[in-house]
Structures are given as C-alpha cells and as structure tokens.
RORO-781670 format. One record per residue (C-alpha): x, y, z; residue in three letters. Coordinates in steps of 0.001 Angstrom, whole numbers, plus 500000, padded with zeros to 6 digits. Each point is the difference from the previous one (the first is absolute). Last residue first. Layout:
+--------+--------+--------+-----+
:   east :  north :     up : res :
+--------+--------+--------+-----+
:      X :      Y :      Z : ALA :
...
+--------+--------+--------+-----+
***
This chain:
+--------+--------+--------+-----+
:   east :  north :     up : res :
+--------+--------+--------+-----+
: 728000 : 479784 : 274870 : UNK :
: 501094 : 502426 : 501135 : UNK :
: 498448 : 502324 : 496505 : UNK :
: 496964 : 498328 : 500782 : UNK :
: 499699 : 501827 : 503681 : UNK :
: 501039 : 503443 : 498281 : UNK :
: 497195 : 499749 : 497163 : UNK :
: 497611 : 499358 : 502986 : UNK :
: 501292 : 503088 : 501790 : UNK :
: 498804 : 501879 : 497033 : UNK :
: 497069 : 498959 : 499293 : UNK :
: 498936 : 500870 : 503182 : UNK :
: 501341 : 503728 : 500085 : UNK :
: 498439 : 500364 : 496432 : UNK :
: 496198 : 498278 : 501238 : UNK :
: 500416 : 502187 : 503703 : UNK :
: 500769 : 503223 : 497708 : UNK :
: 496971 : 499147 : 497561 : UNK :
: 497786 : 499079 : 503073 : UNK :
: 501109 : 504027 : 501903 : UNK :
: 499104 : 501469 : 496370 : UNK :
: 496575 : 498663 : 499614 : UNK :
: 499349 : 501093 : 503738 : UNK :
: 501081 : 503878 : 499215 : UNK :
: 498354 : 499655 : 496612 : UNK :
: 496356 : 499169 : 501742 : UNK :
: 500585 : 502892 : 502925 : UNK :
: 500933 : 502264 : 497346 : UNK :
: 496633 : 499337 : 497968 : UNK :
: 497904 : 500052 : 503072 : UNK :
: 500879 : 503240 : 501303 : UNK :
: 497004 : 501594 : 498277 : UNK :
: 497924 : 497565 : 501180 : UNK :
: 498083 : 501828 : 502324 : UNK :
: 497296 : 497690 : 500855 : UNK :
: 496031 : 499953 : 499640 : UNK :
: 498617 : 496149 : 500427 : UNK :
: 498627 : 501445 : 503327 : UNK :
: 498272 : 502873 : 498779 : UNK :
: 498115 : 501493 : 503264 : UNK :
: 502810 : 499129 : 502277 : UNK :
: 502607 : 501111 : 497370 : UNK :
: 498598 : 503128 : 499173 : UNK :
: 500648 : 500929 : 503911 : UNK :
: 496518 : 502529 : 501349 : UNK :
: 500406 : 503122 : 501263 : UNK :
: 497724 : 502161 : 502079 : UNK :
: 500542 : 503644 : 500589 : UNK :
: 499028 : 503092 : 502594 : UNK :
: 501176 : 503452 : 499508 : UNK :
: 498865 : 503100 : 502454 : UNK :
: 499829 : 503785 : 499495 : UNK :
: 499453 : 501422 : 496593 : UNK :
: 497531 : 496474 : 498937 : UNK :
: 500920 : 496299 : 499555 : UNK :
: 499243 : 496503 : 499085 : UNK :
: 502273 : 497821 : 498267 : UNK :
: 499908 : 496679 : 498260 : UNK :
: 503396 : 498348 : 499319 : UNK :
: 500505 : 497246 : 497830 : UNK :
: 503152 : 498169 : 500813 : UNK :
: 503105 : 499386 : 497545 : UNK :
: 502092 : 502986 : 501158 : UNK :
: 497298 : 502463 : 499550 : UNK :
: 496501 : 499525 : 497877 : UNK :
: 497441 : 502623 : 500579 : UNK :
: 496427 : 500435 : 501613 : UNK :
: 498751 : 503716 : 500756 : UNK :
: 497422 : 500924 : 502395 : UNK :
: 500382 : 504243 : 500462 : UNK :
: 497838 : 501433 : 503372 : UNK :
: 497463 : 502587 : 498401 : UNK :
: 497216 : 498895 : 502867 : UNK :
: 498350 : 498901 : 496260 : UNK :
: 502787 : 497998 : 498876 : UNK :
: 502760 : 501515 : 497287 : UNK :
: 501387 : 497102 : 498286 : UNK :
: 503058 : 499031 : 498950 : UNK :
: 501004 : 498004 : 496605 : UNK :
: 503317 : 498347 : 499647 : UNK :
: 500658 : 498544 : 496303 : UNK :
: 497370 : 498861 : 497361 : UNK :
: 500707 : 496141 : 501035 : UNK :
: 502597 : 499807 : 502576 : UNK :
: 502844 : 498001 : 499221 : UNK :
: 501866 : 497304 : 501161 : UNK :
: 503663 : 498998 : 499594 : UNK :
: 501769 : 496747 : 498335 : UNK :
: 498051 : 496586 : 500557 : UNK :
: 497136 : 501478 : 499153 : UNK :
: 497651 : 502955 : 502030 : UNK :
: 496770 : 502116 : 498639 : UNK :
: 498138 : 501755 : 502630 : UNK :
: 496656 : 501333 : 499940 : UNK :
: 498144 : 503245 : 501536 : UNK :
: 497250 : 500549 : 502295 : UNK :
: 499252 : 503469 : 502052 : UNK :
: 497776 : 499664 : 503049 : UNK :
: 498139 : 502678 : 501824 : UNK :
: 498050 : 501159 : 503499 : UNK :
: 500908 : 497484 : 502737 : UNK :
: 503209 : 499253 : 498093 : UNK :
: 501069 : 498059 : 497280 : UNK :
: 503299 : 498851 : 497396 : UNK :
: 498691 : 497301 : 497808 : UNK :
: 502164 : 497347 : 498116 : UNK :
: 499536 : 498158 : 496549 : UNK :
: 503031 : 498127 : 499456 : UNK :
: 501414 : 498192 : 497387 : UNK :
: 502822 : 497601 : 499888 : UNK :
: 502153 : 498432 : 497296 : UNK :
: 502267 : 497421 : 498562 : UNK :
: 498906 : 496511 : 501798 : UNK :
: 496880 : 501440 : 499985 : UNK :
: 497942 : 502433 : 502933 : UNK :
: 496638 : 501682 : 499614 : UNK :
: 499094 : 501485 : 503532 : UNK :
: 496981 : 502144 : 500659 : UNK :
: 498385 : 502332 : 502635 : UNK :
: 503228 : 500402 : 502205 : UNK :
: 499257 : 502215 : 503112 : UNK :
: 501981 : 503129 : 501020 : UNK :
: 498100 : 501997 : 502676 : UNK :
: 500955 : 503120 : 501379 : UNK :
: 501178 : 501298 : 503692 : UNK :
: 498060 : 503150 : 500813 : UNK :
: 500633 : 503056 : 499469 : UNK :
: 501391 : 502947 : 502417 : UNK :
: 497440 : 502511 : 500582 : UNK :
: 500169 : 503611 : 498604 : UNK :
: 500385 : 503401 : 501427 : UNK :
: 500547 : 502658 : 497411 : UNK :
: 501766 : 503062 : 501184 : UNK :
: 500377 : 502719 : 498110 : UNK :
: 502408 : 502520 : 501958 : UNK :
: 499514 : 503736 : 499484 : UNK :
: 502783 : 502892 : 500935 : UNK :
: 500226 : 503111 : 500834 : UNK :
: 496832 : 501854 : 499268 : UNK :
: 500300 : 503439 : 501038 : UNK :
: 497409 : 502674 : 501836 : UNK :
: 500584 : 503598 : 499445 : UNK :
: 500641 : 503363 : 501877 : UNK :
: 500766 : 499215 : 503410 : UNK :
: 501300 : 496500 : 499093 : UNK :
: 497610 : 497094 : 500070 : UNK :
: 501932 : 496371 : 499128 : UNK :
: 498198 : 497238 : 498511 : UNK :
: 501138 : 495998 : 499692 : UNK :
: 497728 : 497617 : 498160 : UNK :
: 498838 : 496612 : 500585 : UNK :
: 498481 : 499239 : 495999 : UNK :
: 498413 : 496671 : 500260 : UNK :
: 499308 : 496117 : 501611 : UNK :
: 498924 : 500032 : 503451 : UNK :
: 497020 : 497824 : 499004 : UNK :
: 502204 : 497147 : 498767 : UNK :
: 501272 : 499660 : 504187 : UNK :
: 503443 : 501616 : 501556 : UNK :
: 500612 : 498591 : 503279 : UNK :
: 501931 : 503073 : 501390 : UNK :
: 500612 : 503506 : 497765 : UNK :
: 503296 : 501646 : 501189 : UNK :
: 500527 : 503777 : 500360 : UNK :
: 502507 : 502106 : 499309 : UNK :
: 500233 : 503622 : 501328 : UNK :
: 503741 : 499893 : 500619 : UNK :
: 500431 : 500515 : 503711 : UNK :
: 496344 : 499632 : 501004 : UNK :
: 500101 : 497011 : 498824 : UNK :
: 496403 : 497685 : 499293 : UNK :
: 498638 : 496383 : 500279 : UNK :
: 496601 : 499710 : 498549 : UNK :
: 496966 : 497354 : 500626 : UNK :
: 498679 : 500945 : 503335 : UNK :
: 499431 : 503551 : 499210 : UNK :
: 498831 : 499445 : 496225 : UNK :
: 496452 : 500589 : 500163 : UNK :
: 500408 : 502288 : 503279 : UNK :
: 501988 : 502809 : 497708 : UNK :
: 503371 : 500382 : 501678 : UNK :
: 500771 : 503921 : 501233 : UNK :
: 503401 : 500990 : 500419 : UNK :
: 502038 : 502487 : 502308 : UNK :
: 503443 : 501105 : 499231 : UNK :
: 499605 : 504202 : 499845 : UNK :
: 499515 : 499671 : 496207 : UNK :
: 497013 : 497015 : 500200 : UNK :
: 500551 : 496933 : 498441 : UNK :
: 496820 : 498446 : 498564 : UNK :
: 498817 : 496714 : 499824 : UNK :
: 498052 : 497856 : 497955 : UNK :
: 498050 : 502199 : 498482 : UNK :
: 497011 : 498819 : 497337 : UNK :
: 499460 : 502286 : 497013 : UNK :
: 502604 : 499755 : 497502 : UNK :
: 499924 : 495962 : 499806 : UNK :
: 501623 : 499685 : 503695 : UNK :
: 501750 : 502692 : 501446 : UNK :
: 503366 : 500698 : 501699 : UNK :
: 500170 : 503698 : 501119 : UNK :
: 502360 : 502220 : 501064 : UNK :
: 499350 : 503447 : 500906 : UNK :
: 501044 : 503432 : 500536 : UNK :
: 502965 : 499546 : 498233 : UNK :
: 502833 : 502909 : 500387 : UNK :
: 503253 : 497632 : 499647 : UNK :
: 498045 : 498587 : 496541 : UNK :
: 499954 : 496266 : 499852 : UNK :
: 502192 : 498712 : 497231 : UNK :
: 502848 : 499633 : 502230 : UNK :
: 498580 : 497856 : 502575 : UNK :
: 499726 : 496884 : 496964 : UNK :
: 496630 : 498292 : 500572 : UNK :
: 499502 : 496800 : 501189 : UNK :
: 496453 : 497986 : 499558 : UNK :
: 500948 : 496607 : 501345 : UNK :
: 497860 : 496772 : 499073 : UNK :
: 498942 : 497072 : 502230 : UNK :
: 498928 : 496869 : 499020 : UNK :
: 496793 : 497842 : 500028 : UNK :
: 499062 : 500457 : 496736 : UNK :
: 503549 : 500074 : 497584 : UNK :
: 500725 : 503340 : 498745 : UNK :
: 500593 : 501758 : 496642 : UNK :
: 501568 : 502927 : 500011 : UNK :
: 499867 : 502795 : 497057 : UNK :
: 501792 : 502929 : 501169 : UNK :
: 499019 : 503653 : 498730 : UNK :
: 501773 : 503191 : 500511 : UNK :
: 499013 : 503466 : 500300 : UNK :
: 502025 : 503410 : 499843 : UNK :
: 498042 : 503137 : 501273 : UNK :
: 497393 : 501855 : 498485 : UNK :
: 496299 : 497604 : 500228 : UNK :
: 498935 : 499964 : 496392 : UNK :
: 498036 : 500649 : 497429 : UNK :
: 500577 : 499485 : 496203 : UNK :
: 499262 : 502109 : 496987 : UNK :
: 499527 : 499062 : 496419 : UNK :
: 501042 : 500586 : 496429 : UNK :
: 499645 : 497208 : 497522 : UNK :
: 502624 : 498969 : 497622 : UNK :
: 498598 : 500166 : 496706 : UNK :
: 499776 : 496430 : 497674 : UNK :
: 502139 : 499399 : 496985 : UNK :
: 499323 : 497573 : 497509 : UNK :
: 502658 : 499101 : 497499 : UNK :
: 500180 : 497616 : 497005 : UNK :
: 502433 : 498000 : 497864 : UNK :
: 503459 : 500408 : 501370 : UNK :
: 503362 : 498179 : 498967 : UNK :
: 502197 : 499860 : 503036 : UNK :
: 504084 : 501273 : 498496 : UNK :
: 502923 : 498960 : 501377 : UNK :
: 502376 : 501756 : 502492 : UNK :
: 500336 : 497086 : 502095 : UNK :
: 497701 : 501174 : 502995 : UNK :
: 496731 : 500184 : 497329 : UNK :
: 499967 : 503545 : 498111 : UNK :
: 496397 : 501000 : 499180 : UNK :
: 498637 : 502508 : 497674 : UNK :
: 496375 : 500670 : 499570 : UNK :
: 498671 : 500514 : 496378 : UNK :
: 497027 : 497582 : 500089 : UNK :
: 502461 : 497703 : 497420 : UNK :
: 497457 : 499083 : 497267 : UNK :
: 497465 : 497273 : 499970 : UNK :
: 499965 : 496153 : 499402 : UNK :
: 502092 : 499336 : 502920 : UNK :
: 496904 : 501260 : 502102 : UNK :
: 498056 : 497528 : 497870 : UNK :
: 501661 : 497176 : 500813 : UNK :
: 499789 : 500821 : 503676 : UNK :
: 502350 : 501873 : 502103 : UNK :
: 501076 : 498678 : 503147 : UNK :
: 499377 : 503075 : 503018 : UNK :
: 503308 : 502626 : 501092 : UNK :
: 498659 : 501992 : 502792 : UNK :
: 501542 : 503772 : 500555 : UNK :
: 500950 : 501650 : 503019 : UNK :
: 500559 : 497125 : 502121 : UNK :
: 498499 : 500243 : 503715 : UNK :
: 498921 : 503017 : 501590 : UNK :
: 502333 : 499978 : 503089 : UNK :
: 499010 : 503210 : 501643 : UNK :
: 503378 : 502804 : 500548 : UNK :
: 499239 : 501757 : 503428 : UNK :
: 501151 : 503360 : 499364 : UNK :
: 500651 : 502757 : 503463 : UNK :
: 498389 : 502986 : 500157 : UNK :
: 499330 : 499087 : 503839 : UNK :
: 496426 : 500774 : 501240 : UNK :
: 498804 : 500087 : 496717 : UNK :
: 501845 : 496889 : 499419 : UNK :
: 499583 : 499166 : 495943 : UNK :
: 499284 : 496507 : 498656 : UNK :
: 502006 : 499243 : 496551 : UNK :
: 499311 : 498707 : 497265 : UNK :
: 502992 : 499607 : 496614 : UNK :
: 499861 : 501846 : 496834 : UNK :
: 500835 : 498781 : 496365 : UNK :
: 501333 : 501761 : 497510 : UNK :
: 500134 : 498470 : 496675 : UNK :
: 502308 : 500107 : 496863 : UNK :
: 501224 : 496134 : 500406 : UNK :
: 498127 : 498088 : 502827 : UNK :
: 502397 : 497920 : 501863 : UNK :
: 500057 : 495537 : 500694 : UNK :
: 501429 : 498446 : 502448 : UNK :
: 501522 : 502854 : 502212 : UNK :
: 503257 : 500191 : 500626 : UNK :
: 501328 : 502847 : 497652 : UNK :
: 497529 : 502397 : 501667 : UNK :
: 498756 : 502832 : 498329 : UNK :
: 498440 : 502455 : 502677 : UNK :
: 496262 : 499838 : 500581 : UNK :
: 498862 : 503507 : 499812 : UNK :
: 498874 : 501818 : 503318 : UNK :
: 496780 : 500545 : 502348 : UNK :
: 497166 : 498303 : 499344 : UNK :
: 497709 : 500963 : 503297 : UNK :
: 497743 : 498302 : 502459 : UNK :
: 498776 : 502351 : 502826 : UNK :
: 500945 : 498949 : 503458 : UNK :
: 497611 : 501710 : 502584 : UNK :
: 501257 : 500186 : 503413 : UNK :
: 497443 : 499058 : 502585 : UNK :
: 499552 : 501748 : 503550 : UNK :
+--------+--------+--------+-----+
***
C-alpha cells in the first residue's frame, strides 16, 4: 500500500532577526510535504528565497525596482529589477513509513554489514526482506523464524536471525547499488531503510618522474609529472635559496576510474598523490635531491654573526692578555 504525500505551502515565513538579508512588506511561505498517513509537516529545504545577481551599468542607470531590502546591519540594499517565478505544485509517492539513506563506499574485496535497528521493525511483520536494486531478494525473514536465501547470493551472505542483519562477503564493482530493507505488515508494506553502496578498487601506486631541471647558483625549476595507467597531471616548481613555490598553485585531477591524482609541495618534498573514497597511495620526492645547489639559508645570517662574534671575543680576550704580559715587563 503507498501513501501519497501531496506538496503543500503551508504558513508565512516569520521575521527573523538572524537572517542575512529580509524582505520588507512581503510574506513569504515555506514547503512542506504532508503525511497522509500521519498529518504530520515535513518542512523541504528550498534554498534562499531570493538571489541577489551584480548589476550592470545599466541596471544602475535605472530606478529603484521598488523592493525593499534590509541587509543584517540594518542598512539599506539598493534594488534595480525583480523577476519572480511561481512555485510549482506537485505530488510525490511514497512507501509510508520512515526511510533512511546511508551512502557507503567500500573497498572490492571486503565485506559490508547491512544492520538494521530491531525497533523500527513492526512487532506484527509478516516479513523481512533484504533486497538487491528493488527487485532481487536476498533473503527474507519469515514471522514464525524461518528464512529463505536467494541461490545467487547463498554462498556469499552471512545473516542473524537475532537482529535481521546481514553481511555482504567479497564485495566486487558489480555489487555496487541501492540494498534495501522492506517490512510487510498485514495491511501495508514499509521501506526501512536503504544503503548505497558503491564498491570501488583501491588505486594504484602513481608515478612521479622529473621531465626537466634548470638549476643556477640562485634558482631551480622543475617540470614534474604525476601518472598512472590511465592519466598524468604536470606542473612546475620554482625553488631559491629561500622557499619554493608551485607555479599556478595545487591542481587535482579527476581520472577516468574517478580516483583524484593531485601533486603538491609539503615540508620541502613534492608529493604526488593518487586516490579515490576508499584507499590513498603517494609518492614523494626530497627538493634537495632533485635541486642539489637548493639550501635553506634562512639560518644563514645568524649562523654568519654567531661566528663573527665568537673571532671578535677571541681578538678582545687576546689583546688583552698581551697588554697584561707588556705591562710585566
């Protein structure tokens, strides 16, 4: 049995002192979904009720549009235009019953655990089921205790009779989607909750190769490449004698598995990084083995005073004791 859920406005927006910016002279209404099981409001996040966009010149040419609006501070926003666009009116089906969703990403080769809290399972179920993409079952729990495990899955699923949970073995990238828990009452069928699994596999280790050195006494630049079976990303590296630098900043990139390659600079290495939701593998090279006439010589300048300062004490102390011999004498 479904439960139809008919979108409604219901209520004005109440002035609130927090809010960034308020419409003066307006009333505005906020969405809600209606239970018609339940009566009860579900308020829908609709995002901000008004957009503010950069007028041009020749919106500042024109004359206030008329609409009012108080920033946080109390001060006035200067207006030029409006558009206004109608809400639309719709209605949405749905299973009765309170759902949630749980995104999971899992590494191939692993196992996953579908639980499911006792007390959201009705005390006069009929049945329990754990299925696969809507249509495939993966098990079902039976009201006087018995189950029944679909062949596909029987050698690949742990399951409790206790608490209904179930655990997914040796997860592979075709298992990937919605495994969803459903409950049949005598008089309606509940979803209870929906995990969306993604199974991915864990990257490999990347490549970081130097394409091109130019080194001086003062400087050193680096072209380096960050690669995999399937992508590279390139980006340069500026060092002196003080820091280093890398030229238009970090830059990821998304490669075509959707695993991340990204090359940065960290505590004077160059790192280049490959990674996706469930594994993270790096390779970092030292600036100083691939600049060698690159030092940190911001200490340098102490280090040179300290030594200048130990000679002038050893010159005073010496001049000193020779004064005393000639004075003997």
């Amino acid at each position: 049995m479904y439960a139809t859920m008919p979108v409604q406005a219901l209520g004005k927006r109440q002035d609130r002192g927090s809010v960034a910016a308020a419409t003066l002279g307006e009333e505005n209404k906020l969405l809600y979904l209606t239970d018609a099981h339940s009566g009860r409001h579900f308020l829908v996040d609709t995002g901000p009720q008004k957009s503010f966009i950069r007028p041009t010149y020749t919106d500042r040419l024109a004359r206030s549009s008329g609409l009012e609006m108080l920033a946080a501070n109390g001060s006035d926003i200067k207006t030029f235009a409006r558009v206004t666009r109608p809400t639309a009116q719709a209605n949405v089906t749905a299973t009765g019953g309170s759902t949630s969703v749980t995104s999971e990403f899992v590494k191939k080769d692993s196992d996953f655990l579908l639980y499911i809290n006792e007390s959201a399972i009705p005390e006069n179920f009929l049945i329990f089921r754990w299925m696969f993409k809507i249509d495939a079952i993966l098990i079902s729990f039976l009201r006087g205790g018995d189950t029944e495990v679909s062949d596909s899955h029987s050698e690949r699923i742990e399951f409790s009779k206790e608490n209904h949970s179930v655990k997914l073995k040796r997860l592979q990238e075709a298992d990937s989607g919605d495994y969803i828990a459903r409950v049949s009452t005598p008089n309606k069928e509940l979803t209870l909750v929906t995990y969306s699994i993604v199974v991915q596999e864990p990257v490999s280790p990347a490549d970081l190769t130097v394409d091109h050195v130019s080194s001086s006494s003062h400087s050193c630049i680096l072209t380096v490449t960050c690669s995999t079976g399937d992508s590279h990303i390139s980006s340069n590296f500026t060092c002196d004698t003080r820091t280093c630098y890398q030229e238009g900043g970090e830059k990821p990139k998304v490669t075509a598995s959707g695993a991340v390659l990204h090359l940065q600079l960290a505590n004077q290495s160059i790192i280049c990084n490959h990674s996706n939701q469930v594994s993270y593998e790096e390779t970092p090279r030292n600036i100083r083995e691939l600049c060698p006439n690159h030092e940190d010589k911001r200490g340098q300048p102490y280090y040179i005073i300290g030594i200048v300062f130990i000679l002038l004490c050893g010159a005073a102390l010496g001049a000193a004791r020779y004064r005393q011999k000639r004075g003997k004498c």
